[in-house]
C-alpha positions as MATLAB code, in Angstrom:
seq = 'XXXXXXXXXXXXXXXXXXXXXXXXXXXXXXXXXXXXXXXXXXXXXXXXXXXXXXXXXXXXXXXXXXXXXXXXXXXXXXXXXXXXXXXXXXXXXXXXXXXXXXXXXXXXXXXXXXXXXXXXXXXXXXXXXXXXXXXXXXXXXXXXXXXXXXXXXXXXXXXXXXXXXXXXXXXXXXXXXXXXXXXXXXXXXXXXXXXXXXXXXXXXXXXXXXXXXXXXXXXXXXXXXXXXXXXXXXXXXXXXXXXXXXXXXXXXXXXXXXXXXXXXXXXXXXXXXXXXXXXXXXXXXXXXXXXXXXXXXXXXXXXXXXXXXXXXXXXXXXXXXXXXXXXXXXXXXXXXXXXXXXXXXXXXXXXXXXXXXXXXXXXXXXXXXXXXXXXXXXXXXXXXXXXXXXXXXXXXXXXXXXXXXXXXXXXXXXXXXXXXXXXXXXXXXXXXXXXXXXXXXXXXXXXXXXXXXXXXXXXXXXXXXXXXXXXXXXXXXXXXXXXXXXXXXXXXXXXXXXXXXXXXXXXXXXXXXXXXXXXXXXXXXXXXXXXXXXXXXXXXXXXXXXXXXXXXXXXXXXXXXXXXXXXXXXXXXXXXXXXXXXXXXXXXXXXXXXXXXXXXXXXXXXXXXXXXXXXXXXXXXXXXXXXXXXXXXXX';
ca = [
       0.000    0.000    0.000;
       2.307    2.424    1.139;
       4.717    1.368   -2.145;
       1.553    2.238   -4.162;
       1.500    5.353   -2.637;
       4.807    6.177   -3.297;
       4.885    4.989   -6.937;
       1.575    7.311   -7.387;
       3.650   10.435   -6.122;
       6.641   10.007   -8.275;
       4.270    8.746  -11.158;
       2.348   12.619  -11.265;
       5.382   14.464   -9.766;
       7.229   12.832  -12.952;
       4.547   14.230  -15.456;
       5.024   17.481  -13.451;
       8.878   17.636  -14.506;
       7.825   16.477  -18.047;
       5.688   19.868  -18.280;
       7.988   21.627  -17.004;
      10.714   20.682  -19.584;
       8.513   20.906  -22.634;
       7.846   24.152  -21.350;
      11.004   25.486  -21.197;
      12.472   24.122  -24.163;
       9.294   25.364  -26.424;
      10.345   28.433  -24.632;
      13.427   28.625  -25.775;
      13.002   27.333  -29.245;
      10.620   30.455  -29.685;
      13.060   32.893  -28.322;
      16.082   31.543  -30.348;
      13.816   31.028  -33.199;
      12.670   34.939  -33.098;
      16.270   36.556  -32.079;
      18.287   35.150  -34.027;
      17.054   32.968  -37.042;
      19.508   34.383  -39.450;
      22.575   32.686  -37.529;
      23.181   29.046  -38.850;
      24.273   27.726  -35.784;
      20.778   28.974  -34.148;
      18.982   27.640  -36.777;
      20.618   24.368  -36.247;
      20.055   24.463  -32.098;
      15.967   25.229  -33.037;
      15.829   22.184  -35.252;
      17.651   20.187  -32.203;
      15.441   21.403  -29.570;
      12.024   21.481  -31.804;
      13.075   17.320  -31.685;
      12.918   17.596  -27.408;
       9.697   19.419  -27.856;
       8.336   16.688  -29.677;
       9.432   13.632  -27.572;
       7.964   15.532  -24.376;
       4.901   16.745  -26.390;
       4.857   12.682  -26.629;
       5.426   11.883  -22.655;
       2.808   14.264  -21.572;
       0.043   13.250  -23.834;
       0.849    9.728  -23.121;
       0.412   10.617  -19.486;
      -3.176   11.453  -20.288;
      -4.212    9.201  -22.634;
      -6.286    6.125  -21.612;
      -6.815    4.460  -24.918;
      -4.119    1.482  -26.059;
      -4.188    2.539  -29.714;
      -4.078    6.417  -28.620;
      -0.562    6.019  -26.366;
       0.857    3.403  -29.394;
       0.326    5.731  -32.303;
       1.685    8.521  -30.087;
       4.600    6.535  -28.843;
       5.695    6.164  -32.854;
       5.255    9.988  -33.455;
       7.503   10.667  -30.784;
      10.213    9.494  -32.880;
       9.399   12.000  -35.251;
      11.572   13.902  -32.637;
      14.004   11.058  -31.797;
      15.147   11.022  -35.493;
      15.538   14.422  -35.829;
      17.916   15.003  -32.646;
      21.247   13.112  -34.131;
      20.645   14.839  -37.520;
      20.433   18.122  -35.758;
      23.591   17.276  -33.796;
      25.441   17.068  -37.444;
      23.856   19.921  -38.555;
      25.213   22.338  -35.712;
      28.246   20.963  -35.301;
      28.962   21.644  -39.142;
      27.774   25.410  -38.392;
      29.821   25.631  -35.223;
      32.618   25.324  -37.501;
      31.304   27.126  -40.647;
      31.182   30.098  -38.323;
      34.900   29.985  -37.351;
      35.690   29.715  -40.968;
      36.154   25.758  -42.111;
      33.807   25.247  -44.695;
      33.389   22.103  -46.156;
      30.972   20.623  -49.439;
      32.104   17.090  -47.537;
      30.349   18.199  -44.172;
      27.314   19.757  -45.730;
      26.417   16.781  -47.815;
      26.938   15.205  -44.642;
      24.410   16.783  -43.020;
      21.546   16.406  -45.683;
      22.150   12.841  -45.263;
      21.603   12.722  -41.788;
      17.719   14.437  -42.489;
      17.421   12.207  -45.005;
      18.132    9.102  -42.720;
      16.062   10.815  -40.294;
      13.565   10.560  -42.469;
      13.738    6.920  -43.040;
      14.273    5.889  -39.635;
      11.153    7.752  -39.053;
       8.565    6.170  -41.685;
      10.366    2.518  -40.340;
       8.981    3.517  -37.068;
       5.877    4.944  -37.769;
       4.874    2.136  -40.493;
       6.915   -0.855  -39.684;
       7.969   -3.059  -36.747;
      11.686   -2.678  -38.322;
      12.605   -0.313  -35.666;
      10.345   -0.957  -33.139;
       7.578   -3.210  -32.259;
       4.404   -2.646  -30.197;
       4.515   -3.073  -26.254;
       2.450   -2.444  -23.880;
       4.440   -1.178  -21.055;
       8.295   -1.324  -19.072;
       6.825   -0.888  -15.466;
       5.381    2.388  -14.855;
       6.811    4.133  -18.099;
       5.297    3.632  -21.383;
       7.622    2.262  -24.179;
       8.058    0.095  -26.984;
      10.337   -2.979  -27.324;
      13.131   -3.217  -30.112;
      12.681   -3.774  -34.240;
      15.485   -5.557  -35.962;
      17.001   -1.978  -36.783;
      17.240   -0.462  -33.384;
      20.576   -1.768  -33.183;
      21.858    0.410  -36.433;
      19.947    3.387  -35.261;
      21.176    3.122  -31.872;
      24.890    3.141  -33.682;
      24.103    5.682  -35.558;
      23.047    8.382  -32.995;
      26.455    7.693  -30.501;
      28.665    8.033  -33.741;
      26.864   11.120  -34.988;
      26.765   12.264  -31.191;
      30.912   11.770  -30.311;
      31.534   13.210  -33.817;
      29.421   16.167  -33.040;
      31.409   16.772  -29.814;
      34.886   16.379  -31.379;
      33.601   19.414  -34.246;
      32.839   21.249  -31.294;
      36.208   20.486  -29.764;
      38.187   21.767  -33.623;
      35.605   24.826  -33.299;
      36.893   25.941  -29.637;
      40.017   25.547  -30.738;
      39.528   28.237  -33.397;
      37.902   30.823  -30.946;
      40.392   33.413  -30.108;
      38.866   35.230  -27.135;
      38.247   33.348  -23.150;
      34.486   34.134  -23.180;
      33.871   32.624  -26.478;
      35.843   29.870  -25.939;
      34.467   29.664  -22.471;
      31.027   29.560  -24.559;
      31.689   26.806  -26.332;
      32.497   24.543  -24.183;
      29.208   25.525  -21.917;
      28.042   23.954  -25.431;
      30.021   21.101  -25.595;
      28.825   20.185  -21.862;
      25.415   20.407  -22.714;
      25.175   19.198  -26.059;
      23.778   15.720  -24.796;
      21.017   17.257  -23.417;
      18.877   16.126  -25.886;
      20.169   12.945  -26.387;
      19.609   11.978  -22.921;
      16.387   13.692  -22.898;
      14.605   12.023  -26.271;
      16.486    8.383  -26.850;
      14.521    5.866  -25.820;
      16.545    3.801  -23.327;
      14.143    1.168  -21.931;
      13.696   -0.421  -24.970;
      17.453   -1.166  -24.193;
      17.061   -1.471  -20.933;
      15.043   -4.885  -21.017;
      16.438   -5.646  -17.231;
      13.525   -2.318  -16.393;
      10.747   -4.345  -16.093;
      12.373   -6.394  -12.800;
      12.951   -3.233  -10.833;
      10.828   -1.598   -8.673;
       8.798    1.139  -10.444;
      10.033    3.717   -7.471;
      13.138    3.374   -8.881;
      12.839    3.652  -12.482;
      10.810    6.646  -12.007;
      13.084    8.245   -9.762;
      16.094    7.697  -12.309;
      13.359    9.093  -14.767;
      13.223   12.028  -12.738;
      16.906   12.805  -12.417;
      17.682   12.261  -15.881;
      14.658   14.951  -16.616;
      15.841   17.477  -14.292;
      19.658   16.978  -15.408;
      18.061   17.737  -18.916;
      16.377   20.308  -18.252;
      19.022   22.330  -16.690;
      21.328   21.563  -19.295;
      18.579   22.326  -21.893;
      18.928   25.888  -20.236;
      23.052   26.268  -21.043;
      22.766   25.493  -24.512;
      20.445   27.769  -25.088;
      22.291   30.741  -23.494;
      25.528   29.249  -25.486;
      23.673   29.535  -28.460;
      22.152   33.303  -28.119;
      25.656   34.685  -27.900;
      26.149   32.872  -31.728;
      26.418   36.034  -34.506;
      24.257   38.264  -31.939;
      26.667   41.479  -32.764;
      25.739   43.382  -29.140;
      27.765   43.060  -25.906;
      27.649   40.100  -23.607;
      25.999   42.276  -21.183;
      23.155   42.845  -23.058;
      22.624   39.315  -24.410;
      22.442   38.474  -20.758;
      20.189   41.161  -20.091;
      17.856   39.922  -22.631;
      18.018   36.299  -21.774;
      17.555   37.124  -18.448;
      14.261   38.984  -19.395;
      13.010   36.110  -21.469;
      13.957   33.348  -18.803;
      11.661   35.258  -16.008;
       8.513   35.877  -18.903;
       8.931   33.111  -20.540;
      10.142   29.146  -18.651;
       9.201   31.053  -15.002;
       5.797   32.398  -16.200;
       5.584   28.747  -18.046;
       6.485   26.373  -14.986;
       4.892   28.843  -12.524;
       1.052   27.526  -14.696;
       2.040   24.048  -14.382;
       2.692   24.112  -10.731;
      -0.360   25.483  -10.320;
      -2.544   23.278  -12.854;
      -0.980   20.318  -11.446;
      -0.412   21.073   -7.557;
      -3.369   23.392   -6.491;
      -6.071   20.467   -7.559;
      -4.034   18.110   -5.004;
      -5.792   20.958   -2.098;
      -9.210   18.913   -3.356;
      -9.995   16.829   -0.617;
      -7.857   18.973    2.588;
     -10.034   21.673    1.535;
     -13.585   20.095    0.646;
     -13.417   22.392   -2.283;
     -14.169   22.109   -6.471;
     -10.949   22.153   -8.063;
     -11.953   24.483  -10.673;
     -12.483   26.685   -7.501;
      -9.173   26.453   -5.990;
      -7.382   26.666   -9.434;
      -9.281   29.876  -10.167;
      -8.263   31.178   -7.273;
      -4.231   30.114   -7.521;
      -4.424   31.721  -11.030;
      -6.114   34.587   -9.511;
      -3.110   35.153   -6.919;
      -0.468   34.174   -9.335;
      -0.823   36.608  -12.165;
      -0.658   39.432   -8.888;
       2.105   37.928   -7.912;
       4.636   36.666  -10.487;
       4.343   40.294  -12.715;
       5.868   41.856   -9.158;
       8.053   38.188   -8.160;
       9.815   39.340  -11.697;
      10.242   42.622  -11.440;
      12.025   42.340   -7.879;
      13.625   39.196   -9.384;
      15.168   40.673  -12.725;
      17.644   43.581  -11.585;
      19.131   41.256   -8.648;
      19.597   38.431  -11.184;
      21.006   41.156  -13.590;
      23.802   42.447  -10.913;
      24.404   39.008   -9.912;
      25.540   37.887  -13.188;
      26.627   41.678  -14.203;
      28.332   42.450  -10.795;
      31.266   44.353  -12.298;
      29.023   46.985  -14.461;
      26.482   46.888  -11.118;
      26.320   50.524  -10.090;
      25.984   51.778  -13.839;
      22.952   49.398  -14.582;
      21.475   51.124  -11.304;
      22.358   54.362  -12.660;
      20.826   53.367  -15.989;
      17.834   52.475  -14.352;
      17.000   55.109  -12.276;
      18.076   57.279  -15.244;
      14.941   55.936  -17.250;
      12.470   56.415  -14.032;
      13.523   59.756  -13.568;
      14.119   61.220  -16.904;
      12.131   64.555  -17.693;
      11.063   64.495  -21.251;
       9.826   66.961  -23.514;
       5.889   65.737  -22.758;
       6.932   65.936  -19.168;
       8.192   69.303  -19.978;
       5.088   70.945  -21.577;
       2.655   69.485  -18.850;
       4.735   71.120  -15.956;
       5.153   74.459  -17.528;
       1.210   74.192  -19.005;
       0.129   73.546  -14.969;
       2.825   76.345  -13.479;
       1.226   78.723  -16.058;
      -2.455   78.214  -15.059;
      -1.292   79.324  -11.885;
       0.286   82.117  -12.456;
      -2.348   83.147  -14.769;
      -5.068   82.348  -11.991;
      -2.995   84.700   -9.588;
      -3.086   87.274  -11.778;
      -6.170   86.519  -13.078;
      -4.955   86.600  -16.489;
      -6.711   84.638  -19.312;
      -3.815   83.953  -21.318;
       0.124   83.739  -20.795;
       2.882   81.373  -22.810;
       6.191   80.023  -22.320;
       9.316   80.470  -24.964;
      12.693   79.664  -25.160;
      15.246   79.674  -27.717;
      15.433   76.685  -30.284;
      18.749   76.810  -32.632;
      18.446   79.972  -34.190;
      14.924   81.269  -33.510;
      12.388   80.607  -30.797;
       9.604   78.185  -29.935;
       6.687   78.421  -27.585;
       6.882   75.498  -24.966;
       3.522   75.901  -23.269;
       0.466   78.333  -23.694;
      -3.105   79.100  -21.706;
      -5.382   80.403  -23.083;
      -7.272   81.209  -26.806;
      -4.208   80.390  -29.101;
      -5.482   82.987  -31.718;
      -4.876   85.930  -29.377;
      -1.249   84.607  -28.663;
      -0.664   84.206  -32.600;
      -2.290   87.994  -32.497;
       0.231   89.284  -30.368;
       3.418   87.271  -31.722;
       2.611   88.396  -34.873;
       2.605   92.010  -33.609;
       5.612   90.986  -31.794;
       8.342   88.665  -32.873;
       9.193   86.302  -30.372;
      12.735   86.217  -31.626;
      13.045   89.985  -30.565;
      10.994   89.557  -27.432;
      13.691   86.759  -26.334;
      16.829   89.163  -26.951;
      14.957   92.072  -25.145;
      14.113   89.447  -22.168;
      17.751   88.607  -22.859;
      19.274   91.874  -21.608;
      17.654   92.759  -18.265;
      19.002   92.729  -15.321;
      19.774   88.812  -14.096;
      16.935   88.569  -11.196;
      18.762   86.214   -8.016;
      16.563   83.136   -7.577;
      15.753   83.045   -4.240;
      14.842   87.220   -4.614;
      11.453   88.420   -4.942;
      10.535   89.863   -8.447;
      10.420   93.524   -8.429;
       8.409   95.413  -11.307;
      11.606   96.258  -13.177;
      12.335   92.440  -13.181;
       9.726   92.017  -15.749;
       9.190   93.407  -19.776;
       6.208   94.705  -20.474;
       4.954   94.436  -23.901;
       1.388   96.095  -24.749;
      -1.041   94.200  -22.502;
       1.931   91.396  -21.245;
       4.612   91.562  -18.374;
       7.686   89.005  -19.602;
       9.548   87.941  -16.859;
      13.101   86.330  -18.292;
      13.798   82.783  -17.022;
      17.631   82.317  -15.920;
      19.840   79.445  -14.999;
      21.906   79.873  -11.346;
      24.417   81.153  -13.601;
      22.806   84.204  -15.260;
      22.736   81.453  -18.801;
      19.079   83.182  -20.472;
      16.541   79.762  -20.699;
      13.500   81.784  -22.014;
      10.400   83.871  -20.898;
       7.059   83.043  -19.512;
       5.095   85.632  -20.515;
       1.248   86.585  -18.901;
      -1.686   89.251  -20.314;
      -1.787   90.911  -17.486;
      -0.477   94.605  -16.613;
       2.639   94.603  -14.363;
       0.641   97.166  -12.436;
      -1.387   93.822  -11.250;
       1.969   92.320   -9.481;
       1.258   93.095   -5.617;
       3.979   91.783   -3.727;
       2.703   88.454   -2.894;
       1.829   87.513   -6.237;
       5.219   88.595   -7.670;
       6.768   86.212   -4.606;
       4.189   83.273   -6.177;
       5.532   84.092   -9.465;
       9.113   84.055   -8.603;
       8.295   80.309   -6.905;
       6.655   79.095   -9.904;
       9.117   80.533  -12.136;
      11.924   78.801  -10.283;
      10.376   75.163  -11.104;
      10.147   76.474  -14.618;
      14.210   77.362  -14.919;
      14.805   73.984  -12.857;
      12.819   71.845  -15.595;
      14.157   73.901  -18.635;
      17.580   73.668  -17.622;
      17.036   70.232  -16.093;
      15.898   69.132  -20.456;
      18.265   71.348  -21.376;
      21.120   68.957  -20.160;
      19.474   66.265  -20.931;
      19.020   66.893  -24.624;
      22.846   67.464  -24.614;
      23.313   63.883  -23.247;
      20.834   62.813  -25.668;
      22.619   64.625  -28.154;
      25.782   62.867  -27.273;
      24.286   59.166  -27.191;
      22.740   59.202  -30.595;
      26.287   60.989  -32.150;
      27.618   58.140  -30.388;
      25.215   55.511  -31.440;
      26.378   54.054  -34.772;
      30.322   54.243  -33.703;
      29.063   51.982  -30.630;
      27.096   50.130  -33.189;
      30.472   49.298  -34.805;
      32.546   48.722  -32.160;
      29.658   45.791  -30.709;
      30.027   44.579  -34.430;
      33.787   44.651  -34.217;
      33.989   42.498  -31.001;
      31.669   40.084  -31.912;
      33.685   39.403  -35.470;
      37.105   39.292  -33.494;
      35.900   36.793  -31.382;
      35.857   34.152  -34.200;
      38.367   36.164  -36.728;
      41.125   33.393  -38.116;
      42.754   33.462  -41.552;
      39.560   32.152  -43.252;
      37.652   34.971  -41.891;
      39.823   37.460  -41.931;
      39.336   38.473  -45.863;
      35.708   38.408  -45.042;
      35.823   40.926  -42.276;
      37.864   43.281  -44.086;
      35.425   43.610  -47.030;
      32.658   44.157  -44.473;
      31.976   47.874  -45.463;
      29.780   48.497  -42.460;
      32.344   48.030  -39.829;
      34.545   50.764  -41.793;
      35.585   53.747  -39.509;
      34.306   56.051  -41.840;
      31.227   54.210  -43.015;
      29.083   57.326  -41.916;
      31.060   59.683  -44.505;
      30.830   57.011  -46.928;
      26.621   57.220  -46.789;
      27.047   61.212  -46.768;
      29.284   61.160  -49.839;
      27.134   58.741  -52.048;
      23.498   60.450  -50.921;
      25.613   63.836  -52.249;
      26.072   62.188  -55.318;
      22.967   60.070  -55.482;
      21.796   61.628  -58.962;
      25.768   60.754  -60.409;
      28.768   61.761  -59.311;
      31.940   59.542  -58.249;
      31.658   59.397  -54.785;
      28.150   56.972  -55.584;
      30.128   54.901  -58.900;
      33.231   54.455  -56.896;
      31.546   54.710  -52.993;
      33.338   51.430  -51.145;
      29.344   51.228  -50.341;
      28.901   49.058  -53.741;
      30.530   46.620  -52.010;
      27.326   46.018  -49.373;
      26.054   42.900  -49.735;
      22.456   44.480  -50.096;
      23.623   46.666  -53.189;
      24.588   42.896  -54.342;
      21.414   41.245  -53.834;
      19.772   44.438  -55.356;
      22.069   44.347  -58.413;
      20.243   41.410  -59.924;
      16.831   43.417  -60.227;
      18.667   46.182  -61.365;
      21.244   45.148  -63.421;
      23.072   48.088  -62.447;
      25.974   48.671  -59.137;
      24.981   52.564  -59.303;
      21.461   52.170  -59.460;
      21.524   48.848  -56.729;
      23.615   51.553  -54.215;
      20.726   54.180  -55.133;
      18.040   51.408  -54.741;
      19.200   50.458  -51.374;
      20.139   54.011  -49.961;
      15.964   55.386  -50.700;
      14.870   52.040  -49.256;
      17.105   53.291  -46.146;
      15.328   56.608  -46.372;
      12.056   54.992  -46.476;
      12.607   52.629  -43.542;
      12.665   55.758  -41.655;
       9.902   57.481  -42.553;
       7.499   57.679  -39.681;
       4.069   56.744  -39.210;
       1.453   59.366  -40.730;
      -0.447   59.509  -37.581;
       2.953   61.259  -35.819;
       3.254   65.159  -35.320;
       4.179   66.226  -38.325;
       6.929   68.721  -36.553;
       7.935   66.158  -34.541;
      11.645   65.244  -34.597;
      11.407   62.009  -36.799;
       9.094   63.726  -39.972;
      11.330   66.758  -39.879;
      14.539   64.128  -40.511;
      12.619   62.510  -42.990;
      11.879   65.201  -45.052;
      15.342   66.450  -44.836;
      16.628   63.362  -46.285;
      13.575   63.324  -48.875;
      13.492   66.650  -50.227;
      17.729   67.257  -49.893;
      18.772   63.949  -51.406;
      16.155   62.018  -53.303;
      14.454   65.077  -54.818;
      17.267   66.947  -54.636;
      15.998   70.794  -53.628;
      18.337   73.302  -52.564;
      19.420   73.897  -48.742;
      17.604   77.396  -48.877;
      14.260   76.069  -50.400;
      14.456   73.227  -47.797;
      15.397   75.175  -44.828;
      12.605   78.020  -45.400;
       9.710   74.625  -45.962;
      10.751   73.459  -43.245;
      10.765   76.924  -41.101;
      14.584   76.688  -40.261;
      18.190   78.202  -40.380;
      20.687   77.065  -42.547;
      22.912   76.351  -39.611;
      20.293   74.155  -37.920;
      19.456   72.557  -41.383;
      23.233   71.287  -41.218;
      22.816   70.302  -37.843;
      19.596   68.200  -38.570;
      21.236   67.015  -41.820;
      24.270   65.031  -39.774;
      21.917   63.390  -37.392;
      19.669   62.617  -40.949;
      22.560   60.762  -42.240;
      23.543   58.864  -39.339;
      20.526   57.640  -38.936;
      20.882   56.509  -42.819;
      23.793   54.759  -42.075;
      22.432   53.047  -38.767;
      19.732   51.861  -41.723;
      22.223   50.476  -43.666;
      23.740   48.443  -41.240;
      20.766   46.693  -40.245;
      19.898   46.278  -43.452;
      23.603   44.319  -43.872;
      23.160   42.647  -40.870;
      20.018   40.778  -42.113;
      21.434   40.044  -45.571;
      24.004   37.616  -43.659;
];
């Protein structure tokens, strides 16, 4: 009885684990299969695990089923999965060392004749008793006994399997770095994950039957677990394969995907299959009890992952801990432009409510001439007065009174009055000129106490314009800095695996050139003719390549590829048309592909030359950011 009992617990806890795993691995066949499909060797590793998914999709719905001819026909399809995993193991051992540089025809035919004999050994199991025959059961765990042709494909997988390891051995060899040969052989340990997890041993093991079932269930058990786990290091082996960003932030984003994804997965099965167990302690419907788990779990695990995430991230990341904090609270407490307009909107309602103005507007200068951050009140009236009034020659009048302390009181000379307005100028501690917030309201109106209100409130406004001030310097900095980081991620990630094979290869990359940003300016300069687009280096992108055969032209392929850069950046319609991204856009449109001159553009668009230029670089960049995605997906 109590051996029952026992057999019963390991029998369900044993499904549990098979969940679990088919879980996680269908997890992480998704997120390999969606990062990084491109990469040959990921390809490979989704093939391998799509086999595991298979075999477990197998084990669970054996678990359930309670028909004879239901478990046999599922215990055939299983090796559906079973035959795939050794010609998997060829396949990404050959791209293991493709990717270092030894290519072989020998290897690759190889590998087409492992699917193909994974096909065969397939239809002999499915259709025959060659490879298998029908059985009812080894003990507790459902299996089949062995066809005359186990033996060869039991052969066949451990010779496939050691000569997989020994191309991963020749492929560490070839890694130059410690991290990425520290990576592969993370993948050389767990590469027999799925071997251990999907080949059927008890038809082998024909001793099974005599144990006790406690005991073949609790090996069952270990192995699962054991696979599991190592199920997990492949797949973080395999995400740092061709992913051209920095180990820190392929950890960051495996980290992300192991709390939404295998957590969120096994968290469901533990409470599908443990909650219902509560049935009789409680005297409750289990449809009541799981409703209620579910109810507390998707309250909990959200918060469980985001306390959960930034401790596993400075475990892992401990010696770039204190900046990811910094980053961090940088993104909480960041003060953007939106943030911006609603503080100075709310400040000036109540300064207008003090002086019981009706209208009253905010303006600072913007490159060369002015812009209105916030405004209360009928907009026609302000447009009224500014075109009575420039605002450009309101700012430089602001600009030379007195600087006001700001901790002083506002006296009636502190402010500019204009017609019906008082301007009061807005300063930075260090007498730098921010802007104006201007009121309709006579300065006569400024008793004492509202002038001290108004010097309050106009102190949040200099903190917030100076405080998005700095940051659209910093901003200013990161995106200048953005496609030289771009290349230097690139650059690491193609030393890591550079040997004489691959050396030629990374020279001709044109994208990782130091100057690839000039290159894009010179050739959308000459994008009508010119040689700087017939001889641009930039003919040498394998998307101008690809393009050429449609084409049948370099020149036109380079001017083909550079508008569908221009496009990819055009933003959606339903955007602000002045926002930041449409006004880029139509530089690059009207400058380059229609070809206007810099004064027609720059009075469309309602700017100076000199910010025109300024626009124009960060245009171009972000044309040449284009074009190295684009390369990156041509691999």
């Amino acid at each position: 009885m109590q051996t029952s009992w026992i057999t019963d617990a390991l029998l369900r806890f044993n499904a549990v684990v098979s969940q679990a795993i088919l879980v996680v691995t269908f997890s992480l066949l998704f997120y390999i299969t969606t990062r990084n499909w491109r990469n040959t060797v990921a390809r490979a590793t989704a093939l391998l695990l799509g086999g595991v998914v298979i075999v477990f999709s197998g084990d669970v719905l054996i678990d359930r089923a309670s028909r004879s001819d239901t478990r046999q026909f599922l215990l055939r399809a299983q090796w559906l999965g079973i035959a795939l995993v050794p010609a998997a193991y060829l396949h990404l051992s050959d791209a293991l060392l493709t990717s270092v540089g030894l290519q072989s025809l020998r290897r690759r035919w190889v590998v087409i004749a492992g699917y193909c004999a994974a096909a065969i050994f397939f239809l002999l199991a499915a259709g025959t008793d060659l490879l298998v025959r029908s059985r009812a059961a080894i003990g507790p765990v459902q299996q089949l006994s062995a066809g005359p042709f186990f033996a060869v494909f039991a052969t066949w997988f451990g010779v496939v399997t050691v000569g997989g390891l020994y191309n991963i051995y020749r492929a560490r060899r070839l890694h130059t770095t410690p991290a990425s040969r520290r990576r592969i052989a993370y993948l050389g340990l767990s590469f027999l994950a799925p071997g251990l997890g999907v080949f059927p041993y008890l038809i082998l093991a024909s001793f099974a039957s005599s144990l006790p079932a406690p005991i073949v269930l609790t090996l069952a058990i270990i192995t699962n677990i054991g696979v599991g786990a190592l199920i997990l290091v492949l797949a973080y082996s395999v995400a740092y394969q061709g992913a051209l960003l920095p180990d820190r932030v392929v950890k960051q984003d495996f980290i992300r995907w192991l709390l939404v994804g295998p957590f969120v997965g096994l968290v469901v099965v533990f409470c599908f299959q443990v909650l219902p167990l509560f049935e009789n302690v409680l005297g409750l419907p289990r449809d009541t009890i799981v409703i209620f788990g579910i109810m507390m779990f998707t309250v909990v695990v959200p918060n469980l992952i985001d306390y959960l995430r930034p401790r596993l991230e400075n475990l892992l990341l401990w010696q770039d801990r204190d900046q990811l904090q910094l980053l961090r609270r940088f993104d909480r407490k960041a003060f953007t432009r939106t943030d911006l307009r609603r503080l100075l909107e709310n400040t000036l309602i109540t300064i207008c409510g003090a002086m019981r103005a009706e209208r009253g507007f905010v303006a600072a200068p913007e490159g060369d001439g002015a812009m209105v951050k916030a405004s209360v009140g009928p907009r026609h009236e302000i447009k009224r007065f500014f075109a009575q009034h420039k605002l450009v020659e309101i700012l430089e009048q602001a600009r030379k009174l007195r600087h006001r302390e700001r901790s002083a009181i506002p006296d009636t000379s502190d402010f500019l009055p204009i017609d019906s307005y008082c301007i009061l100028p807005l300063n930075t501690a260090s007498g730098e000129f921010l802007g104006v917030v201007g009121v309709a309201c006579p300065t006569s109106r400024t008793t004492p106490e509202v002038r001290r209100l108004i010097g309050t409130l106009a102190h949040q406004m200099e903190l917030a314009l100076e405080n998005v001030q700095l940051q659209d310097r910093i901003y200013g900095a990161l995106a200048s800095l953005t496609p030289g980081m771009q290349t230097l991620q690139q650059m690491s990630s193609h030393l890591e695996t550079v040997t004489p094979a691959t050396l030629e290869q990374l020279e001709a990359d044109v994208a990782l050139l130091p100057n690839f940003d000039q290159l894009v300016q010179d050739a959308l300069k000459h994008y009508w003719g010119g040689p700087k687009l017939s001889e641009s280096p930039l003919l040498g992108l394998r998307a101008v390549r690809n393009a050429l055969h449609e084409t049948g032209s370099s020149t036109k392929a380079l001017q083909a590829v550079l508008r569908r850069a221009i496009e990819n950046l055009r933003p959606d319609d339903q955007l602000d048309p002045t926002a930041q991204e449409w006004v880029l856009y139509n530089i690059l449109h009207l400058r380059f592909l229609q070809g206007l001159r810099i004064r027609d553009i720059a009075l469309r668009l309602a700017m100076s030359e000199s910010d025109f230029y300024r626009k124009q670089r960060v245009a171009v960049e972000e044309v040449a950011r284009q074009l190295a995605l684009m390369e990156e997906h041509e691999r």
